[in-house]
Jmol script that loads the backbone (N, CA, C; Angstrom):
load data "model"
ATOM      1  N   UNK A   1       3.463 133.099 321.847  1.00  0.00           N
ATOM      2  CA  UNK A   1       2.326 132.840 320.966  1.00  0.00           C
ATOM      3  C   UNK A   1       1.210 133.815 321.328  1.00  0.00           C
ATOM      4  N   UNK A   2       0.819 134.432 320.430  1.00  0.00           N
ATOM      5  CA  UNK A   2      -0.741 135.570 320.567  1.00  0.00           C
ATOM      6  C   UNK A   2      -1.801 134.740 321.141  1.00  0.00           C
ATOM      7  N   UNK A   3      -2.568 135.427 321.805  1.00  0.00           N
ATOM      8  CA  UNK A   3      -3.601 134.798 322.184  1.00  0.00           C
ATOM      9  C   UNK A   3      -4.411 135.403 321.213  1.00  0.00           C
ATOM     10  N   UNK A   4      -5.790 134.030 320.780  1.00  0.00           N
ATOM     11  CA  UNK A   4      -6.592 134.878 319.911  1.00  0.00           C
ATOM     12  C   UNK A   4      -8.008 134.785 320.789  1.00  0.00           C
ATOM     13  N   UNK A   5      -8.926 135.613 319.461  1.00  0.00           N
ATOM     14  CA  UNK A   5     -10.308 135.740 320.439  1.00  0.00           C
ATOM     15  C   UNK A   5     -10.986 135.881 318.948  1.00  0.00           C
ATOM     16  N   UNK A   6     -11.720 135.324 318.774  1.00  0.00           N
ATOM     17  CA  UNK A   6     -12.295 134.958 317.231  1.00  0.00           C
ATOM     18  C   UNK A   6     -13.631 136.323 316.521  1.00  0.00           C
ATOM     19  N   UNK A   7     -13.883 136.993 317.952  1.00  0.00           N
ATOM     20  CA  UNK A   7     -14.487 138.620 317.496  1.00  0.00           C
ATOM     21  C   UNK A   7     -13.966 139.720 317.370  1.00  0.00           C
ATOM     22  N   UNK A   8     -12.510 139.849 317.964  1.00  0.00           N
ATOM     23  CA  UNK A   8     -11.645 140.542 317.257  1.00  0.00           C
ATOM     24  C   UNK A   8     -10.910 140.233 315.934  1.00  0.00           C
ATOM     25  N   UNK A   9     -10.725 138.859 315.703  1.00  0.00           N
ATOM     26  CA  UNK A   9     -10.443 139.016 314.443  1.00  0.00           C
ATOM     27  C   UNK A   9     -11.502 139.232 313.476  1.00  0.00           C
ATOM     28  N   UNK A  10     -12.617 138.651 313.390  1.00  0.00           N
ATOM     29  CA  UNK A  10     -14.198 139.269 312.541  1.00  0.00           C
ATOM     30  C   UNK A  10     -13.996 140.975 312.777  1.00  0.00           C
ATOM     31  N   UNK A  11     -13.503 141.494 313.612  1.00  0.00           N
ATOM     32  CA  UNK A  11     -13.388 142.860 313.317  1.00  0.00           C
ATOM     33  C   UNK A  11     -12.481 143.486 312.752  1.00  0.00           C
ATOM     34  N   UNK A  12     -11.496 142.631 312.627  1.00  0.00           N
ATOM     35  CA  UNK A  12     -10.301 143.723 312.021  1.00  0.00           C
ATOM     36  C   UNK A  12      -9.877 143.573 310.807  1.00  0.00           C
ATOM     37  N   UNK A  13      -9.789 145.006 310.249  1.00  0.00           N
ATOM     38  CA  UNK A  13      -9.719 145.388 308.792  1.00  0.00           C
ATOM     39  C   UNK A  13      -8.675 144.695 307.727  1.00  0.00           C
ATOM     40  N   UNK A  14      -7.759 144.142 308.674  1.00  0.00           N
ATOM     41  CA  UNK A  14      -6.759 143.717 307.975  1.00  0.00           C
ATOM     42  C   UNK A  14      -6.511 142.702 307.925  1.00  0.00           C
ATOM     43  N   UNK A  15      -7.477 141.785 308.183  1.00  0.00           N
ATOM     44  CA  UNK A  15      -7.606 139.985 307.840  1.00  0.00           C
ATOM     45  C   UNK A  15      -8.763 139.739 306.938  1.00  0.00           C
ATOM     46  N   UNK A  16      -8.375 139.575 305.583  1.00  0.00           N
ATOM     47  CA  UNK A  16      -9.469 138.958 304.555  1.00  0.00           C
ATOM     48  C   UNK A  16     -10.518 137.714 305.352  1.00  0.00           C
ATOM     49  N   UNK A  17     -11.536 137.844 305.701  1.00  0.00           N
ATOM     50  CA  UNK A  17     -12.568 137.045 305.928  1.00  0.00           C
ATOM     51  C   UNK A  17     -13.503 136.709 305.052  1.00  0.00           C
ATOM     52  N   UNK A  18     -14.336 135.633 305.193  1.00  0.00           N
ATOM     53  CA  UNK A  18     -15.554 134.928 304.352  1.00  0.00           C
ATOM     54  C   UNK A  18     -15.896 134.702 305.383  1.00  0.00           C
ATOM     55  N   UNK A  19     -17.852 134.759 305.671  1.00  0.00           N
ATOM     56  CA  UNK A  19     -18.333 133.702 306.225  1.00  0.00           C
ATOM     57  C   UNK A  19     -19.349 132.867 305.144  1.00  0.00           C
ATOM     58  N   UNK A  20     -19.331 131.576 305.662  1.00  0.00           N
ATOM     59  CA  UNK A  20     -19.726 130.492 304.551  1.00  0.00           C
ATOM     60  C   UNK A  20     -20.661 129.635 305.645  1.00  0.00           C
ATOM     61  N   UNK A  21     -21.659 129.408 305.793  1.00  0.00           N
ATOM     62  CA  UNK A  21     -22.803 128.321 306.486  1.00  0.00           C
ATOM     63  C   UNK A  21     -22.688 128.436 307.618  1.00  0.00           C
ATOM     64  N   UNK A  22     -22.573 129.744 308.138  1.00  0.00           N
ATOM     65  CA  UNK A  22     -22.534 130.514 309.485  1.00  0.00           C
ATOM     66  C   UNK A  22     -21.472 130.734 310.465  1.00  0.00           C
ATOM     67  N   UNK A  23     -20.503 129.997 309.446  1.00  0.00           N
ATOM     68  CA  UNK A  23     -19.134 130.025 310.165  1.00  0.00           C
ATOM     69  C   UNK A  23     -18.192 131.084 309.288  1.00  0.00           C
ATOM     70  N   UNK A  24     -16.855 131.859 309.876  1.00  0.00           N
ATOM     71  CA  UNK A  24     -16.458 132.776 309.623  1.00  0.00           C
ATOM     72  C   UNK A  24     -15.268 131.644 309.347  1.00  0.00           C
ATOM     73  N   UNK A  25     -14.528 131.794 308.187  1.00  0.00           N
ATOM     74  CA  UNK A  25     -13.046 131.568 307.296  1.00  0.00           C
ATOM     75  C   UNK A  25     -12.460 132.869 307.282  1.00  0.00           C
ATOM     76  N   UNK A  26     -10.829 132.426 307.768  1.00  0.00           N
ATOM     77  CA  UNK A  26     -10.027 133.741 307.555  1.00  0.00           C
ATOM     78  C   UNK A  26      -8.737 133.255 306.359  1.00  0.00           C
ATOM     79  N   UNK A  27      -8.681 134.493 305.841  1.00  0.00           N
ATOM     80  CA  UNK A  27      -7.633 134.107 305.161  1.00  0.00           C
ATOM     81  C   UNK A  27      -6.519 133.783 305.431  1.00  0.00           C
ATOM     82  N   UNK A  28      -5.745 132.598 305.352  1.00  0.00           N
ATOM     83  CA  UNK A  28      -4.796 131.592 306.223  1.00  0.00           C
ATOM     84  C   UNK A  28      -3.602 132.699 305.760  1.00  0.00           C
ATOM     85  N   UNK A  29      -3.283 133.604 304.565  1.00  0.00           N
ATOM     86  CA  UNK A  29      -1.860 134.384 304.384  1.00  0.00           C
ATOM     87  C   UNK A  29      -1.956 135.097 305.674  1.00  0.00           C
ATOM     88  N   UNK A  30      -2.993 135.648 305.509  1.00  0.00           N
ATOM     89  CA  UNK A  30      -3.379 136.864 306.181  1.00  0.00           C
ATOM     90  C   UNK A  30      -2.946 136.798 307.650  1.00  0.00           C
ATOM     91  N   UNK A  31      -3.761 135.524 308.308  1.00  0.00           N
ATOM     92  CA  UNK A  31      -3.831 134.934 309.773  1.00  0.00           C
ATOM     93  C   UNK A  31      -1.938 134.889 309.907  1.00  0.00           C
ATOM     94  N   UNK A  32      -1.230 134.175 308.734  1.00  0.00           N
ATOM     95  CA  UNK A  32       0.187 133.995 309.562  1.00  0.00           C
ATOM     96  C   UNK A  32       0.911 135.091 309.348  1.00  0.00           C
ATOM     97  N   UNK A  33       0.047 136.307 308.528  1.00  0.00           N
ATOM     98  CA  UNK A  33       1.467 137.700 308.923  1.00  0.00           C
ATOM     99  C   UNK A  33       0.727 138.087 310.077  1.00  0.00           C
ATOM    100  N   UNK A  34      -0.307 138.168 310.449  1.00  0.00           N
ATOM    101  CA  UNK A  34      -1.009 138.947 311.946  1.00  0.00           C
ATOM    102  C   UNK A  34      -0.210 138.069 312.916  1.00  0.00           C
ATOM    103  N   UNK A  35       0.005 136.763 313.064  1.00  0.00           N
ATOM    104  CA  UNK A  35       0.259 136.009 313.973  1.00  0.00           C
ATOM    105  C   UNK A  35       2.028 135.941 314.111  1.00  0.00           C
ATOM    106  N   UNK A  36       2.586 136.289 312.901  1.00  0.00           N
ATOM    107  CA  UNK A  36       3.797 136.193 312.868  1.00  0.00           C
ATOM    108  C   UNK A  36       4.299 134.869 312.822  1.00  0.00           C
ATOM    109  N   UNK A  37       3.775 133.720 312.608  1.00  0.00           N
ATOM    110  CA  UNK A  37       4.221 132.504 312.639  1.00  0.00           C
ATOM    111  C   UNK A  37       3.569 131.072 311.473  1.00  0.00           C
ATOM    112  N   UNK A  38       4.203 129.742 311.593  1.00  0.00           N
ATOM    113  CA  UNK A  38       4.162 129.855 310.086  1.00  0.00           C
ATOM    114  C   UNK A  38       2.442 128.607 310.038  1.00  0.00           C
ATOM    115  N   UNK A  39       2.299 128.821 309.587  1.00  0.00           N
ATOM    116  CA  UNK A  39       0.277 128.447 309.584  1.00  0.00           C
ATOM    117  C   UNK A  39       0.146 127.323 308.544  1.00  0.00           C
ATOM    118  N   UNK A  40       1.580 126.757 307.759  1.00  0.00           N
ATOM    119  CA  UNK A  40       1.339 125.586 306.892  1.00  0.00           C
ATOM    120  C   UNK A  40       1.008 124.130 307.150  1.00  0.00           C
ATOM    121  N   UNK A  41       1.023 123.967 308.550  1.00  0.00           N
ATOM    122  CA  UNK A  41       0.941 122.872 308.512  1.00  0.00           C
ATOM    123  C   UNK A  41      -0.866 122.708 308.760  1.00  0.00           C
ATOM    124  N   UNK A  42      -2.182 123.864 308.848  1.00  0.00           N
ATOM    125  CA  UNK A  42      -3.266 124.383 309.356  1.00  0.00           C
ATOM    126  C   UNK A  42      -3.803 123.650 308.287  1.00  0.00           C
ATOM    127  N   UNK A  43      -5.043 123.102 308.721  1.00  0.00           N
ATOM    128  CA  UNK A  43      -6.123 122.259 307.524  1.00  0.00           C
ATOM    129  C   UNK A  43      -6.802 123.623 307.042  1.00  0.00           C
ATOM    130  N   UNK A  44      -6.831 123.420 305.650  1.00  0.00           N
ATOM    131  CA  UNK A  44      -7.523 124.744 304.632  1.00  0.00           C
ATOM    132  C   UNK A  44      -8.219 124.161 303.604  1.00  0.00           C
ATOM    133  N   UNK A  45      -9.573 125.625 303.532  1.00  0.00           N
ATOM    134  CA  UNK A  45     -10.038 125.047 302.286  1.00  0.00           C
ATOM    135  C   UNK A  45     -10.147 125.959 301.261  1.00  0.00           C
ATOM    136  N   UNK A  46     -10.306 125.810 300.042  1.00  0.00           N
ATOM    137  CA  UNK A  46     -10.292 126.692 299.049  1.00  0.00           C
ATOM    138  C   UNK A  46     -11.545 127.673 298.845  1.00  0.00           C
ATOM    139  N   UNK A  47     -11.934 128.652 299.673  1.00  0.00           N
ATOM    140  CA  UNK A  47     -12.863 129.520 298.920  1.00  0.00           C
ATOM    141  C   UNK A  47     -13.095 130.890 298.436  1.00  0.00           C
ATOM    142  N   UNK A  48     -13.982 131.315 297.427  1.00  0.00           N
ATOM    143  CA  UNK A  48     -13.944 132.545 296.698  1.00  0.00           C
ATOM    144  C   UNK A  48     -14.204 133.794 297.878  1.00  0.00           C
ATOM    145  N   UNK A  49     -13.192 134.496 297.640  1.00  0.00           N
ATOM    146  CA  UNK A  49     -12.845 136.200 298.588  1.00  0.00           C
ATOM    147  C   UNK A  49     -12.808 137.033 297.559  1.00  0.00           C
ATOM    148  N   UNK A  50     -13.665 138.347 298.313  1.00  0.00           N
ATOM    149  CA  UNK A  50     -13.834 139.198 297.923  1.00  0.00           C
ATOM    150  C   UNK A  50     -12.359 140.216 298.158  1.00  0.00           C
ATOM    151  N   UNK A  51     -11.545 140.527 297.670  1.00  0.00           N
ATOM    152  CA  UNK A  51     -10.161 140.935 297.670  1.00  0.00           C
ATOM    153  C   UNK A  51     -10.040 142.158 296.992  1.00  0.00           C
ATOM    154  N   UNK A  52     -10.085 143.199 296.828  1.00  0.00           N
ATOM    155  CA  UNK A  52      -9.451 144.736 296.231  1.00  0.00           C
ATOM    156  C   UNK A  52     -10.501 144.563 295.473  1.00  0.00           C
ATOM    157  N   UNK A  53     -12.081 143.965 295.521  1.00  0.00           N
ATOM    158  CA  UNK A  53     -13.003 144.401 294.090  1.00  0.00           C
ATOM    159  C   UNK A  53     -12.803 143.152 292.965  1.00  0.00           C
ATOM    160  N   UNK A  54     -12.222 142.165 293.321  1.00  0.00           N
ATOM    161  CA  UNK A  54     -12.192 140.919 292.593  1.00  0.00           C
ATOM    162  C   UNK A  54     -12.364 139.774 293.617  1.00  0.00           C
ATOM    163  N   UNK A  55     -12.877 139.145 292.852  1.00  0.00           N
ATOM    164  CA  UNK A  55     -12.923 137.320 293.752  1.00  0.00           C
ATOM    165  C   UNK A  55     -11.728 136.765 293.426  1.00  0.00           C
ATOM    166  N   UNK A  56     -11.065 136.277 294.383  1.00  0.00           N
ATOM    167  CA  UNK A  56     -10.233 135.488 294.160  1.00  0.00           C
ATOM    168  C   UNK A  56     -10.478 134.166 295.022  1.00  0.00           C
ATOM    169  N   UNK A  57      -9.934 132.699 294.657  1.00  0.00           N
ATOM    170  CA  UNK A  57     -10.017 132.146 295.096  1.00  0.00           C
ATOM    171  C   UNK A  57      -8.917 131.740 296.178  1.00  0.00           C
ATOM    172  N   UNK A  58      -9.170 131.302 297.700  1.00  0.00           N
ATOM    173  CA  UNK A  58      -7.936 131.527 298.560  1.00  0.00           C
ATOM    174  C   UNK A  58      -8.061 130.430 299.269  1.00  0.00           C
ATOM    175  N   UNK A  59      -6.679 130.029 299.991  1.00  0.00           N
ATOM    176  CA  UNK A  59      -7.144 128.910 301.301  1.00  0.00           C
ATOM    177  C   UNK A  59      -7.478 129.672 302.138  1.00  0.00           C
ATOM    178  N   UNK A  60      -8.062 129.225 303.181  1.00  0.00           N
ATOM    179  CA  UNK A  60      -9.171 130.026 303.838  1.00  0.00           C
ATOM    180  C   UNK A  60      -9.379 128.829 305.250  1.00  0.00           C
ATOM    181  N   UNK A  61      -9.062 129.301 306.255  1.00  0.00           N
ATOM    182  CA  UNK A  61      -9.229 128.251 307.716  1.00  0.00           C
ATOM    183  C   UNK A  61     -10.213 129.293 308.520  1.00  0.00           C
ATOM    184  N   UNK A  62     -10.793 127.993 309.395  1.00  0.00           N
ATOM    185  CA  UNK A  62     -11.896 128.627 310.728  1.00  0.00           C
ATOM    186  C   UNK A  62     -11.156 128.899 311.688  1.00  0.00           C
ATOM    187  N   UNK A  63     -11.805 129.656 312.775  1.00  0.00           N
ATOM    188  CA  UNK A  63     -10.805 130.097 313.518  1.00  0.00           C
ATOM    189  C   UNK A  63     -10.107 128.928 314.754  1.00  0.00           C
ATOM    190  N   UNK A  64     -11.186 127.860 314.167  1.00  0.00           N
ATOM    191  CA  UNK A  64     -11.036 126.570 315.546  1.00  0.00           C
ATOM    192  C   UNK A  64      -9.796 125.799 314.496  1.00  0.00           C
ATOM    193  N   UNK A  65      -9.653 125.538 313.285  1.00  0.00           N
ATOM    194  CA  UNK A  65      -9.088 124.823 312.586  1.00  0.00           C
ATOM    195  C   UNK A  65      -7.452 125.451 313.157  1.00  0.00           C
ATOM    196  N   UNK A  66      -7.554 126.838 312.698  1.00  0.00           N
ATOM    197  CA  UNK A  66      -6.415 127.321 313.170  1.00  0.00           C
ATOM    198  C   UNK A  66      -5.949 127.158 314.435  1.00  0.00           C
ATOM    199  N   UNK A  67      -6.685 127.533 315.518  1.00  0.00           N
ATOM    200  CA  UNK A  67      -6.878 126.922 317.011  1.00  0.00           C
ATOM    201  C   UNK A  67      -5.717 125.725 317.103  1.00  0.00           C
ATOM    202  N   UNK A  68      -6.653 124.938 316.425  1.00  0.00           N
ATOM    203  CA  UNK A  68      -6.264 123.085 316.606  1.00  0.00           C
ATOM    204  C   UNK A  68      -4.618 123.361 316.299  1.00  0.00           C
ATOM    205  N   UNK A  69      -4.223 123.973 314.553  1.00  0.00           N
ATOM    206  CA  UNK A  69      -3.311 123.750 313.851  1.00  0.00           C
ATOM    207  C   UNK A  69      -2.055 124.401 314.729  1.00  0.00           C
ATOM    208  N   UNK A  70      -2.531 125.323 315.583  1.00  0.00           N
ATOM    209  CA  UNK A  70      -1.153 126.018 316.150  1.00  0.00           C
ATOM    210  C   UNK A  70      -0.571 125.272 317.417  1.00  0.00           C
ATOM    211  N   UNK A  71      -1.501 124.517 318.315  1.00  0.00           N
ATOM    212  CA  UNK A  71      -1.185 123.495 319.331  1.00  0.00           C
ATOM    213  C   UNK A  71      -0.376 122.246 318.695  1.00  0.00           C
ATOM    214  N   UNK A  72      -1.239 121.741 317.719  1.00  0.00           N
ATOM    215  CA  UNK A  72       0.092 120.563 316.885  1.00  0.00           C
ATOM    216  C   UNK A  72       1.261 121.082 316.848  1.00  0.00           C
ATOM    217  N   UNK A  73       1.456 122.473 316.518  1.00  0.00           N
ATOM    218  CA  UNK A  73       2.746 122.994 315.974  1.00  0.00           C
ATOM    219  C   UNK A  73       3.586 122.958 317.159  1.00  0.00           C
ATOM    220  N   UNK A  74       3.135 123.642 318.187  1.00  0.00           N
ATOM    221  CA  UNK A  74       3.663 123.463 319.728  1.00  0.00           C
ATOM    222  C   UNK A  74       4.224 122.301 320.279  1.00  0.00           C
ATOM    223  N   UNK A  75       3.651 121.160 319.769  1.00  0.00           N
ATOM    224  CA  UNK A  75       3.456 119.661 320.612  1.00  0.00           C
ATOM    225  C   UNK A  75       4.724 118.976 319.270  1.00  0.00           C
TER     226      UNK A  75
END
end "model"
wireframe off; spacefill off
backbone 0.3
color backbone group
């Protein structure tokens, strides 16, 4: 399992992010091809991303939600 660190992912180019009420949402597709593993069972919420020059609307997890969701998966 990757270890994460929640300011490298805010930095890297290749995870769709939002931040929304001071907290940073990553895009949950995004998070399980970086992570290589499967992120469905992760609490998500639906919000509008800025994506190739269009909004789209996406599920979208914090980086603690994800946190939480990958230890359940373990256990």
């Amino acid at each position: 399992m990757k270890r994460l660190k929640e300011i490298l992912l805010i930095k890297d180019a290749t995870i769709n992010k939002v931040q929304f009420d001071k907290e940073w949402f990553f895009k949950l597709d995004d998070m399980a091809f970086h992570l290589k593993e499967d992120l469905s069972e992760v609490e998500f919420v639906h919000l509008p991303m800025l994506i190739d020059g269009e909004v789209e609307i996406v599920k979208c997890s914090s980086f603690e939600d994800i946190i939480r969701g990958r230890k359940e998966l373990l256990s």
